[in-house]
Residue, then its C-alpha position, 0 to 999 in steps of 0.5 A: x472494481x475491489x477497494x481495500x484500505x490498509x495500513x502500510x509500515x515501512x522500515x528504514x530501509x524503505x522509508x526513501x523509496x517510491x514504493x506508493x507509486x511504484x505500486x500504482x503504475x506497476x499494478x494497475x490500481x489507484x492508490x489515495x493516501x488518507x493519512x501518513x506519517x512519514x520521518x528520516x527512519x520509519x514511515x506508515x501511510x494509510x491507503x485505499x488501494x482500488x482496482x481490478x480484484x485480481x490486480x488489487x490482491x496482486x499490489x498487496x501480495x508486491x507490498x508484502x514481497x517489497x518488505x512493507x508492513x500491511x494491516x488491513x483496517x477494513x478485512x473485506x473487498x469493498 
């Protein structure tokens, strides 16, 4: 089992989006949310993303694609 805790910055464009659950049921991990803040036009969320290390590195490569922000707050697998 491989965790990693990111930051995740959503543009507006996003912002609405059930990007957080879509993650998890799309790719096989377990996402918790330590701390968000989320307004009608930006929104942030700090999450630790758990999972097989294959799976875990493929949530962050969708993050990325799906035009969220990711800035690791821990820059190794746990």
């Amino acid at each position: 089992m491989a965790s990693i805790r990111v930051r995740l910055t959503f543009p507006e464009t996003l912002v609405r989006e059930p990007v957080v659950h879509r993650l998890s049921t799309e790719h096989d991990v377990v996402c918790n949310i330590r701390r968000a803040d989320v307004r009608d036009r930006t929104g942030w969320v700090i999450l630790e993303i758990a999972g097989d290390a294959d799976a875990v590195a493929e949530a962050r490569e969708w993050l990325e694609d799906t035009g969220v922000r990711v800035d690791d707050l821990e820059p190794y697998l746990l």
